[in-house]
Legacy VTK file of the C-alpha trace (Angstrom):
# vtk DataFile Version 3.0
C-alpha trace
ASCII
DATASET POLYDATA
POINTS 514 float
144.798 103.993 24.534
148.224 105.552 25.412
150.651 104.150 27.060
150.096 106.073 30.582
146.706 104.575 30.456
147.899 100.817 29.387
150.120 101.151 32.870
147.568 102.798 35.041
144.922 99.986 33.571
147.153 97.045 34.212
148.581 98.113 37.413
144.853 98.424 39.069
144.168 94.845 37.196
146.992 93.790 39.035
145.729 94.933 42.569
147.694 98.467 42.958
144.943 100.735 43.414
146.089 103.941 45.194
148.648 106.511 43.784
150.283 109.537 46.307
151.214 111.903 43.819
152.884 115.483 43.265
152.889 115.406 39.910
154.848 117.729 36.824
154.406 118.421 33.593
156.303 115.237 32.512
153.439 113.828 34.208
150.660 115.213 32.882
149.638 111.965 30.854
149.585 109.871 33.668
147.632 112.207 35.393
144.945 111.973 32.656
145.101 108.157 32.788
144.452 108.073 36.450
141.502 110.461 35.696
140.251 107.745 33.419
140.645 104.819 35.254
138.290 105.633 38.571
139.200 102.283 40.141
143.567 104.006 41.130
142.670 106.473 43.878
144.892 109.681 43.103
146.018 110.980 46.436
147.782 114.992 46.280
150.610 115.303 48.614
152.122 118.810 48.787
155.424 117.473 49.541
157.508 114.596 47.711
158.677 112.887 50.938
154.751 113.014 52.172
154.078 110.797 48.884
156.985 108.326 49.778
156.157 108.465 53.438
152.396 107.965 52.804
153.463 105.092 50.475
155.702 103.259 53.164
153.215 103.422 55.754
150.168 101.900 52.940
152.549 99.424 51.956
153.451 98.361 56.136
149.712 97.627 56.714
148.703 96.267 53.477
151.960 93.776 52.054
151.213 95.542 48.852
152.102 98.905 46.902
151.315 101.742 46.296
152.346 104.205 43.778
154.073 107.182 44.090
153.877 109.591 40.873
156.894 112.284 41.298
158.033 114.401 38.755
161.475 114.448 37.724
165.088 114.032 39.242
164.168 116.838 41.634
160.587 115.334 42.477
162.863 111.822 43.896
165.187 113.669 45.650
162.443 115.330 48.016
161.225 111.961 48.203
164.463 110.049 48.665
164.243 110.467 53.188
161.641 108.603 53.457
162.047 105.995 50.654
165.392 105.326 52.312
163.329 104.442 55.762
161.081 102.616 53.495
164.120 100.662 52.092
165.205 99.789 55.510
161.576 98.785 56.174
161.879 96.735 52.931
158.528 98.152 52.118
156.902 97.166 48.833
156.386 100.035 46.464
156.614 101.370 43.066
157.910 104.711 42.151
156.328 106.457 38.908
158.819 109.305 37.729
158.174 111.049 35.011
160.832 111.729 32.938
161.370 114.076 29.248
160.825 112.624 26.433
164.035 110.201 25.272
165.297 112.557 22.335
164.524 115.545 24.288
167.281 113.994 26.815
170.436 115.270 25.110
169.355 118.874 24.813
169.866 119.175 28.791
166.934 121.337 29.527
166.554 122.962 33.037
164.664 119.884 34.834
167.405 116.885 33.217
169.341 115.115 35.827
170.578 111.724 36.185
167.750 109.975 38.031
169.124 106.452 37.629
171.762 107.514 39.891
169.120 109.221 42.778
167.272 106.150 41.964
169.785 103.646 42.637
170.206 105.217 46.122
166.652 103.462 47.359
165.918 100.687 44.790
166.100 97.496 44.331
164.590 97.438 40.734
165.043 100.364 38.493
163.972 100.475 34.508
164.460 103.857 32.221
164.281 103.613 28.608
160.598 102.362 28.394
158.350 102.454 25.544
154.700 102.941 24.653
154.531 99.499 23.691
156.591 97.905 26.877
155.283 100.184 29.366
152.736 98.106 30.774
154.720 94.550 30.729
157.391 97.112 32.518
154.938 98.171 35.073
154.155 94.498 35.968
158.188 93.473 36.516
158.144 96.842 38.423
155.334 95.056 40.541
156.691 91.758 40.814
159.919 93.374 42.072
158.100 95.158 44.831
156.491 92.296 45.991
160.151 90.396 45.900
162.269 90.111 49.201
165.697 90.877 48.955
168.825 89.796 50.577
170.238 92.822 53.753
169.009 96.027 53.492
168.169 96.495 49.359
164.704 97.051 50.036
161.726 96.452 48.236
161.495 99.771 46.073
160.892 99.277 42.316
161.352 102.555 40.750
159.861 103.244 36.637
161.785 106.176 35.564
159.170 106.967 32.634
159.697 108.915 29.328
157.010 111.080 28.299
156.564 109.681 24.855
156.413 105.732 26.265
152.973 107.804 28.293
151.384 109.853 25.160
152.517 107.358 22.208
149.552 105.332 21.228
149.871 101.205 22.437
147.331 98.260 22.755
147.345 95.073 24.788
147.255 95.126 28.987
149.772 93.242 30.136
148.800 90.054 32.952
149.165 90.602 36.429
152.766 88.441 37.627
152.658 85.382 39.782
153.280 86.586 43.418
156.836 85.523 44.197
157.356 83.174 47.748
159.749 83.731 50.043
162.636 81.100 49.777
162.158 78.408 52.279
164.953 77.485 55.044
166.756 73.965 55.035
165.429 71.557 57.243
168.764 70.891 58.388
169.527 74.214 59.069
166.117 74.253 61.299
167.463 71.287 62.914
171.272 72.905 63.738
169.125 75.454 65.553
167.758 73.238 67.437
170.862 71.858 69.261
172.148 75.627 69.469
169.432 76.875 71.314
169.561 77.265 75.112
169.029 79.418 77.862
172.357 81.190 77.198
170.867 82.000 73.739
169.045 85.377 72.234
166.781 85.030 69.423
166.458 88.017 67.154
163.926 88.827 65.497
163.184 91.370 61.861
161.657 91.359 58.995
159.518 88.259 58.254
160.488 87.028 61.840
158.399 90.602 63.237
154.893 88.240 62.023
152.399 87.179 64.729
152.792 83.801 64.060
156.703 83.824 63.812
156.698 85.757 67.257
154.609 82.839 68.677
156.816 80.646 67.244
159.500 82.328 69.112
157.671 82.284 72.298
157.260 78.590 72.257
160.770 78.043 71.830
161.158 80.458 74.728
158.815 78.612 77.161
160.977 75.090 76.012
164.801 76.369 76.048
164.840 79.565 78.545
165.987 81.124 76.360
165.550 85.205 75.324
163.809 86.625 72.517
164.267 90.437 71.091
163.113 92.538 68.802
165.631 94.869 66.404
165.949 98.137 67.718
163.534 99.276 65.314
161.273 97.323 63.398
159.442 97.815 60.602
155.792 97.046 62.219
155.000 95.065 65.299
151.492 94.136 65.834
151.327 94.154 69.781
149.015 95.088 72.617
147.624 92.336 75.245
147.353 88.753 74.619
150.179 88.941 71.852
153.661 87.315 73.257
156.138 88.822 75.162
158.989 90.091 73.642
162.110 92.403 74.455
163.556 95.185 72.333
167.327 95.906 71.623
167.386 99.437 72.742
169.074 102.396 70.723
172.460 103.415 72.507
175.208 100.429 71.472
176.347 100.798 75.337
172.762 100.232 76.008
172.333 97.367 73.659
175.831 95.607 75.289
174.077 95.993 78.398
170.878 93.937 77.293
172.901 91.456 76.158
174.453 91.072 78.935
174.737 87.017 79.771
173.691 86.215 75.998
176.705 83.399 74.587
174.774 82.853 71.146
172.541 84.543 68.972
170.316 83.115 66.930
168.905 85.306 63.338
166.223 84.944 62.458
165.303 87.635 59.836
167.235 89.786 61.529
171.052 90.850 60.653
174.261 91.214 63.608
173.200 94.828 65.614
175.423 97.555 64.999
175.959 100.728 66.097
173.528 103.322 64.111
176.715 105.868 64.199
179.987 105.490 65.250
181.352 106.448 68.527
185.378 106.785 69.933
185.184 104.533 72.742
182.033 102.298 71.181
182.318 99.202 68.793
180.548 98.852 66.133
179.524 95.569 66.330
177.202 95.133 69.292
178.121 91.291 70.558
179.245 90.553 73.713
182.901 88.821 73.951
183.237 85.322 72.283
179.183 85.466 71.302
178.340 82.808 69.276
175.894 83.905 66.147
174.141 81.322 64.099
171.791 82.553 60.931
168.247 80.650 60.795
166.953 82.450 58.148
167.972 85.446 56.232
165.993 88.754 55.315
164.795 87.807 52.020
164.041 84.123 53.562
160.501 82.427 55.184
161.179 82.806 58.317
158.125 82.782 59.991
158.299 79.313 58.595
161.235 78.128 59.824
160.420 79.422 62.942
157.188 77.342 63.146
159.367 74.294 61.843
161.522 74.991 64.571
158.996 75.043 67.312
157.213 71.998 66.095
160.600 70.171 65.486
161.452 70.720 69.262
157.967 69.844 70.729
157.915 73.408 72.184
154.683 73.964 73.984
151.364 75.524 72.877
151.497 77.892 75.498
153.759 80.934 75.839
154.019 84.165 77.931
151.773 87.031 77.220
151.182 90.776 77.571
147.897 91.237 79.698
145.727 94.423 80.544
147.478 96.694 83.018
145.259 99.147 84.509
147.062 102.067 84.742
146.650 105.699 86.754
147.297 109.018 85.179
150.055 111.070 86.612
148.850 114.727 88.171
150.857 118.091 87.060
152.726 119.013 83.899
152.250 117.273 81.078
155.812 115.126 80.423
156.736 112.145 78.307
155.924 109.705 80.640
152.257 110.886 81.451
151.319 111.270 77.767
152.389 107.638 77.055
150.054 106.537 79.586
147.243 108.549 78.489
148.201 106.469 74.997
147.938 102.979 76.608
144.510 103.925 78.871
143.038 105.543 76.164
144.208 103.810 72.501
140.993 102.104 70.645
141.548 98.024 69.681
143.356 98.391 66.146
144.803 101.694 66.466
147.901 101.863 64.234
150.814 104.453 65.935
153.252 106.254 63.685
155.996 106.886 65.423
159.014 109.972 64.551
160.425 111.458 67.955
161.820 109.833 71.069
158.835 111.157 73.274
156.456 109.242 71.142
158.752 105.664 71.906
158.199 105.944 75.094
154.678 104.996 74.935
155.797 101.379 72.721
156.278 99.648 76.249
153.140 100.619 78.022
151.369 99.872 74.585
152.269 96.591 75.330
149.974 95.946 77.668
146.701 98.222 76.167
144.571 97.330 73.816
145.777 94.715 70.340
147.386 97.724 68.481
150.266 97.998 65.273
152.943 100.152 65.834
155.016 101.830 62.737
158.549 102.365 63.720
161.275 104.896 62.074
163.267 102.250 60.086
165.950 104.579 58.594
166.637 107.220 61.141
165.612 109.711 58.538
163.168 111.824 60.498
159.988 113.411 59.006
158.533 109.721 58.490
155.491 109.646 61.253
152.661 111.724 59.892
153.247 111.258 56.241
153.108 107.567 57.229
150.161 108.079 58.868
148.519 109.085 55.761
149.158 105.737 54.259
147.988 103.750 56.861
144.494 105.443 57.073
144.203 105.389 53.209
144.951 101.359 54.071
143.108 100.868 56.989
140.276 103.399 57.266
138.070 101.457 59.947
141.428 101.784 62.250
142.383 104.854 64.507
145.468 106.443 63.692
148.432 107.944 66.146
150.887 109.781 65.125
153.560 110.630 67.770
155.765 113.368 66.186
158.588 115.298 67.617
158.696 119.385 67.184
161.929 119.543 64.928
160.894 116.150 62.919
157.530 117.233 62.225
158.309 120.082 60.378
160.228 118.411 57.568
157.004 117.011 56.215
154.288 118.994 57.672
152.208 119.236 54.523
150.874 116.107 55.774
148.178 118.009 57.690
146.842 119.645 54.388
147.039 115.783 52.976
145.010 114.187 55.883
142.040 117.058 56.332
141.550 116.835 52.207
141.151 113.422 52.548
139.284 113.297 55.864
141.936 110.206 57.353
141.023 109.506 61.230
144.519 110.880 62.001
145.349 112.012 65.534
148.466 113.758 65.708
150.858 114.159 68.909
153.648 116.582 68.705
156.015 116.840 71.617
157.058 120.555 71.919
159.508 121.257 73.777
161.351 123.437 71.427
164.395 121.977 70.475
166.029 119.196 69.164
166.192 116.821 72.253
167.813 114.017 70.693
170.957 116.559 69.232
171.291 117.741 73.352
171.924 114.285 73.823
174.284 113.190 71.382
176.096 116.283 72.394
176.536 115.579 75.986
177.620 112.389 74.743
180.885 114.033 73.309
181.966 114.138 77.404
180.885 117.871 77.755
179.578 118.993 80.854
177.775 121.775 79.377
176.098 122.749 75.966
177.941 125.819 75.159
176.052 129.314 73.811
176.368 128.835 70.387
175.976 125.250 70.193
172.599 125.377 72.158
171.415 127.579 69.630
171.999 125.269 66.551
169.032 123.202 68.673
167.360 125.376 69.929
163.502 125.542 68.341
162.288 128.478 70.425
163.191 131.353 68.752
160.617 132.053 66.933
158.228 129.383 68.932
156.506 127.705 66.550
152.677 127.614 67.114
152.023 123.894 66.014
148.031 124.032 66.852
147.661 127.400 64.590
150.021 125.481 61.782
147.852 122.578 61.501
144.479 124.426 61.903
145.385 126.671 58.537
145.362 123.789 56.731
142.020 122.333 58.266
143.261 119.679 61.110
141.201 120.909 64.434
143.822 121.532 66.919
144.542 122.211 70.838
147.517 122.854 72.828
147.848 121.751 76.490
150.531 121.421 78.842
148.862 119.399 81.579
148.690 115.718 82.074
144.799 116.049 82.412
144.033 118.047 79.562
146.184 115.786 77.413
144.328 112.870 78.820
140.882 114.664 77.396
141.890 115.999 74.350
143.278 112.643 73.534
139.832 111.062 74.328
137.732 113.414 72.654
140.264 113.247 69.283
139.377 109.563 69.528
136.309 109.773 69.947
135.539 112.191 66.724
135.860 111.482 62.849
138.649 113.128 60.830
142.034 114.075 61.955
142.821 116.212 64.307
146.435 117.821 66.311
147.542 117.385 70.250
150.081 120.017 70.687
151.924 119.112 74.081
154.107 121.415 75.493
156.484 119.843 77.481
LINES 1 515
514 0 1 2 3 4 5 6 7 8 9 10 11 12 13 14 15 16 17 18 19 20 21 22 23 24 25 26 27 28 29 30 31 32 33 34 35 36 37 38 39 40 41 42 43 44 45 46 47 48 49 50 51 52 53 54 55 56 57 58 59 60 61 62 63 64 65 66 67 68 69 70 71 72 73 74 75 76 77 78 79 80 81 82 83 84 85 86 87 88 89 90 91 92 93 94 95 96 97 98 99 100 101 102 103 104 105 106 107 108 109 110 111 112 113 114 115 116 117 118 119 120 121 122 123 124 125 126 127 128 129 130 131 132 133 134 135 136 137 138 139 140 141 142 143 144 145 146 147 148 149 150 151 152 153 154 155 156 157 158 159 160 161 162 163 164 165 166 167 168 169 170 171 172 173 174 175 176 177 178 179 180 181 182 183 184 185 186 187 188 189 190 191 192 193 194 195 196 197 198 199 200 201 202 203 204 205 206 207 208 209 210 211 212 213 214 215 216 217 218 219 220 221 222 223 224 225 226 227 228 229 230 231 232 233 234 235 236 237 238 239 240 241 242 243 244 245 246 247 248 249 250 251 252 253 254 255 256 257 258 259 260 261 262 263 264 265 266 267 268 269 270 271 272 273 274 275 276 277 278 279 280 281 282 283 284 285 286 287 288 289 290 291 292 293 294 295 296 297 298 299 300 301 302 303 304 305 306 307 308 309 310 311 312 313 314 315 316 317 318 319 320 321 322 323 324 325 326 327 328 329 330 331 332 333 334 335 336 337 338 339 340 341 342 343 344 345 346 347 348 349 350 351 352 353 354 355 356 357 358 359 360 361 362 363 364 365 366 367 368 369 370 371 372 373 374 375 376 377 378 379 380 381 382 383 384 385 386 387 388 389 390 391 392 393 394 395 396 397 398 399 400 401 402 403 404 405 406 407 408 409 410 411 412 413 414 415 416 417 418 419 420 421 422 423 424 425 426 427 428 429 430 431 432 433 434 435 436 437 438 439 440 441 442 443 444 445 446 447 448 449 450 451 452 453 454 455 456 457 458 459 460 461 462 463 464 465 466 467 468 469 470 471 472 473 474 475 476 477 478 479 480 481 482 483 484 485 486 487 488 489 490 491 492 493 494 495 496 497 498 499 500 501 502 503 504 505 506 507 508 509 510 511 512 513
């Protein structure tokens, strides 16, 4: 075989299985492997960041990755938005990007660029100058890297920046799959320093490996024994929540906001999590969000076990077996316009047991707190701040999870950076809902603009948010490319559409005009 087809065969021998791809010519060789080798499931995106997207969100509800197949330097940049939130995420997955030929390199035809460089931007693991014959052992450190926590925010992106002769150049043997790498485990005596730091006076943070159900139970023991708090980043990569599941506050996204919560807090305990910040700089703002003379302590690290150490924790302290929960709220729909506030609760009455939500605007957040207290559900939060992440992530989850509903709650302006994600999910018939809050502008831009001390948004300024002229007709968008579609404006008629969506096969578009 050639060499594409060595890689393709040892990366589904290996467990990698799925492939989002918008593929080139300097791809064309791995496109033939994956047309021999039935078992890798090609999926066409129509957009790059739809394949990276769709990739972040498989690689959330699975622990594994998938591929990506891009073509080119151009090909990763259109990708690059949403492999940044998928670096943030520290998302496993392995980029495939085809690349000319090595001796064809120097001539500097149209399509050469430096992709190491693009590359470097969103990986933690990057390898170039493959052969026929190395291709496939490549492909397996590409895995192994992907699968292999990293310290802070590197990520877990391997990216295989592959010449076209290493694909068409004749090779041989499949290389093995690699041992799974484990997460480095936390001194005991580190565990037991926490210990005497915690008490009621104390926050516990919690990200990355700290965001598992059993570290978050953890954490709620050692609630119900010290008094003390226990939070959430202000956006984490997945949290599996709903009733039953502990409770568990949230840092908010405003840094005067997040002083606030913290509010009374003396120490701070990591664990998984890193020091908040500020996502941007303001005049009057810190950076650092700790109250005065806080006291931080680091239990474990990002790249560490720390759902382990929490456990060890918890047992070390005798901290009881029970812990406060979420229960089922009955809730009451609101009458009138639709508005943010009445579609969340048509989310938490109505959302199935498993659904998995995508979330990409501020109107779709709003529902995370009354999800709380629905039905068992995983929620997929925007990592990076790079918008256009909720319904290509979508994608991947239903590709991962197809006996799960899917919600995507998408924002007007951030839903049309990737809406080729429609085309994606009715090709592949994915049980997709889709939410888009329209109300014609971008809300969060207002904001941050009034922030500036302004009392008014000026002409000319309004119109660099302003979505409305031409409106964009979201349901007739999405039902060209073969997603049924509705628009309502009512809190009612949201509340139906959203229960007949659920209640039907194949994906389908809310428009909600606010």
């Amino acid at each position: 075989m050639n060499g594409a087809e060595n890689l393709i065969r040892s990366l589904v021998n290996a467990g990698v299985n799925v492939c989002f791809a918008n593929p080139g010519t300097s791809e064309m060789h791995l496109v033939q492997a994956i047309d021999a080798v039935p078992e890798m499931r090609g999926v066409l995106c129509l957009f790059e960041g739809v394949c990276t997207g769709a990739a972040d969100g498989y690689g959330r509800m699975t622990g594994k990755p998938a591929t990506t197949l891009l073509h080119l330097g151009p090909g990763l940049g259109n990708g690059i938005a949403n492999l940044h939130n998928a670096r943030r995420a520290s998302t496993p997955i392995i980029n495939l990007i085809g690349n000319h030929a090595l001796y064809h390199v120097e001539h500097d035809a149209p399509l050469t660029s430096d992709i190491d460089t693009l590359a470097r931007n969103v990986s933690s693991w990057i390898k170039s100058d493959s052969t026929a014959d190395s291709l496939s052992a490549d492909g397996m450190a590409a895995l192994r890297a992907a699968l292999t926590p990293t310290p802070g925010s590197r990520g877990q992106v391997a990216t295989m920046i592959i010449p076209a002769d290493a694909c068409w150049t004749e090779t041989q043997a499949l290389s093995p799959a690699p041992l799974a790498p484990v997460r480095e485990s936390v001194d005991d005596k580190v565990v037991s320093d926490a210990a005497d730091f915690l008490d009621g006076e104390t926050l516990l943070l919690l990200d990355h490996d700290g965001l598992t159900v059993p570290a978050r139970i953890a954490a709620a023991r050692i609630a119900a024994k010290t008094g003390c708090r226990v939070s959430l980043s202000t956006f984490p990569a997945r949290v599996d929540g709903g009733a039953g599941m502990p409770v568990t506050e949230r840092l908010p996204y405003f840094p005067e906001q997040v002083l606030g919560a913290l509010k009374g807090v003396k120490k701070i305990v990591l664990a998984g999590a890193e020091v908040p910040v500020s996502f941007f700089a303001y005049p009057a703002t810190p950076s650092v969000l700790l109250p005065e003379d806080c006291e931080v302590m680091t239990l474990a690290r990002v790249e560490q076990d720390t759902t382990g150490a929490l456990e060890a924790l918890a047992d070390l302290m005798n901290a009881p077996s029970e812990y406060s929960r979420y229960e089922k709220s009955e809730l009451e729909l609101p009458d009138g316009k639709a508005t943010t506030r009445s579609v969340a609760t048509s989310i938490a009455m109505l959302m199935p047991e498993g659904t998995i939500v995508c979330g990409d605007s501020g109107g779709g957040g709003a529902a995370f707190g009354p999800a709380q207290s629905a039905n068992p559900n995983s929620w997929l939060n925007l990592t990076g701040g790079s918008i256009g992440q909720g319904g290509p992530a979508a994608i991947g989850a239903a590709v991962a999870c197809p006996d799960r509903q899917v919600l995507a709650l998408l924002g007007d302006g951030a839903s049309m950076y990737t809406n080729q994600a429609f085309w994606t999910q009715a090709r592949e018939g994915l049980n997709v809902t889709t939410v888009i809050f329209n109300n014609s502008r971008y809300g969060i831009l207002e904001t941050e603009y009034l922030r500036l001390g302004v009392n008014e948004i000026g002409e000319r300024a309004a119109d660099l948010f302003d979505l409305s002229r031409p409106e964009i007709d979201f349901a007739a968008l999405a039902g060209s490319m073969g997603v049924p579609s509705v628009c309502v404006d009512s809190a009612v008629d949201f509340y139906t559409a959203l229960g007949r969506s659920f209640g039907e096969d194949g994906p389908s578009l809310i428009e909600v005009r606010l």
